[in-house]
C-alpha angles and dihedrals in degrees: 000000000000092000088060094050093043088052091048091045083057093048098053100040079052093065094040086059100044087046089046093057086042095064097038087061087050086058111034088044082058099050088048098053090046088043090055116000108080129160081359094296124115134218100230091162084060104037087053098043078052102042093150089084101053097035086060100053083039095061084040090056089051096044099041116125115211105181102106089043120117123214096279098044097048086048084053093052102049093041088056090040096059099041081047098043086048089055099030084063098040085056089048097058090020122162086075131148095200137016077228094064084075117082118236088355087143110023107015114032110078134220136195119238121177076338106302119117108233134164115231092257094054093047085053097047120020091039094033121024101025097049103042097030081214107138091187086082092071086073091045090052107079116202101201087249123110089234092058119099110275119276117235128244091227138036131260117259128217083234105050108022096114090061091042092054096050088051099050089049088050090048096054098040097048085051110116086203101046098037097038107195111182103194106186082060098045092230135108131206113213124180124283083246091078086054096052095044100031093142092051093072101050093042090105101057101273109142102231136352092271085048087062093033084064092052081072102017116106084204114035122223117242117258086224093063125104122247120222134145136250113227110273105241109214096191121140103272095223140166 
């Protein structure tokens, strides 16, 4: 009898601890993008001159244990873990012009997260975009590149991600500059992402990409106008 309390008293105190670091990332992810994320734009030269406070949400994105998670906070995490692992690798070969100067930075070089080795692309879709069928997320994910959708200045929380995430896709598709409508051509530019992960957009049922762009979009865009894409520019996005 008192093995198996013991055991349940472990157990418990367990979870206690694994929530408890949880909920430190959450905050301590939060503090680092207001710290040096701000307009969308990061501050690499200082992130790397300051490397103390990366590498230590980096080790915690290799050493966290998500076995007592539940589904929101497990969406949180790898939202944070991908945003942090992009800069975190920027930093690390910092100066760079491009995400794109480093070999292998999206599809080839591994990292661990709740230690399992992942590229950046798994960890977007097979642990995003797969799992939770939740496009928004591709407005939430930054890429280290000006023609990706802005960064935020905070982390998302298990909580409120839901509302985080609407807003950001409301930010980027009311952008002039990142949804580009020309009206007196009856045409409208969007963003290469909606090429790449075309079928991401329409997962839930809309008919077509601009089906799913007036679900955010203050002023829907005709369904008569033509679709095209604006070049995808892979500069550094830096402060």
């Amino acid at each position: 009898m008192k093995k198996t309390v013991l055991l349940l008293s472990i157990f418990f105190l367990g979870g206690i601890v694994e929530a408890a670091d949880l909920s430190g990332f959450f905050k301590e992810s939060d503090a680092f993008f207001k710290k040096y994320v701000h307009n969308g734009q990061v501050a690499y030269k200082s992130i790397k001159a300051n490397n103390v406070d990366i590498q230590s949400l980096y080790t915690d994105i290799e050493t966290m244990n998500l076995a007592l998670a539940n589904e929101k906070q497990k969406k949180a995490f790898y939202a944070n873990a991908y945003n942090l692992i992009v800069i975190y690798q920027v930093a690390k070969y910092y100066p760079l012009k491009s995400p794109l100067d480093q070999s292998g930075f999206f599809d080839k070089v591994k990292h661990k997260v709740a230690g399992e080795p992942v590229t950046l692309n798994f960890l977007e879709i097979k642990k995003l975009i797969l799992t939770y069928k939740d496009p928004r997320i591709h407005f939430a994910l930054a890429c280290a590149a000006k023609s990706c959708p802005p960064l935020a200045s905070f982390a998302f929380m298990p909580d409120t991600m839901d509302e985080q995430l609407t807003t950001r896709t409301k930010l980027a598709l009311n952008n002039k500059d990142w949804l580009i409508v020309k009206p007196a051509e009856k045409k409208v530019l969007l963003s290469k992402i909606f090429d790449w992960y075309n079928k991401d957009f329409t997962m839930n049922g809309e008919n077509s990409v601009i089906d799913f762009i007036n679900k955010y979009r203050n002023a829907p865009i005709a369904s008569n106008y033509t679709v095209g894409y604006y070049e995808y520019n892979w500069s550094l996005n830096e402060e």
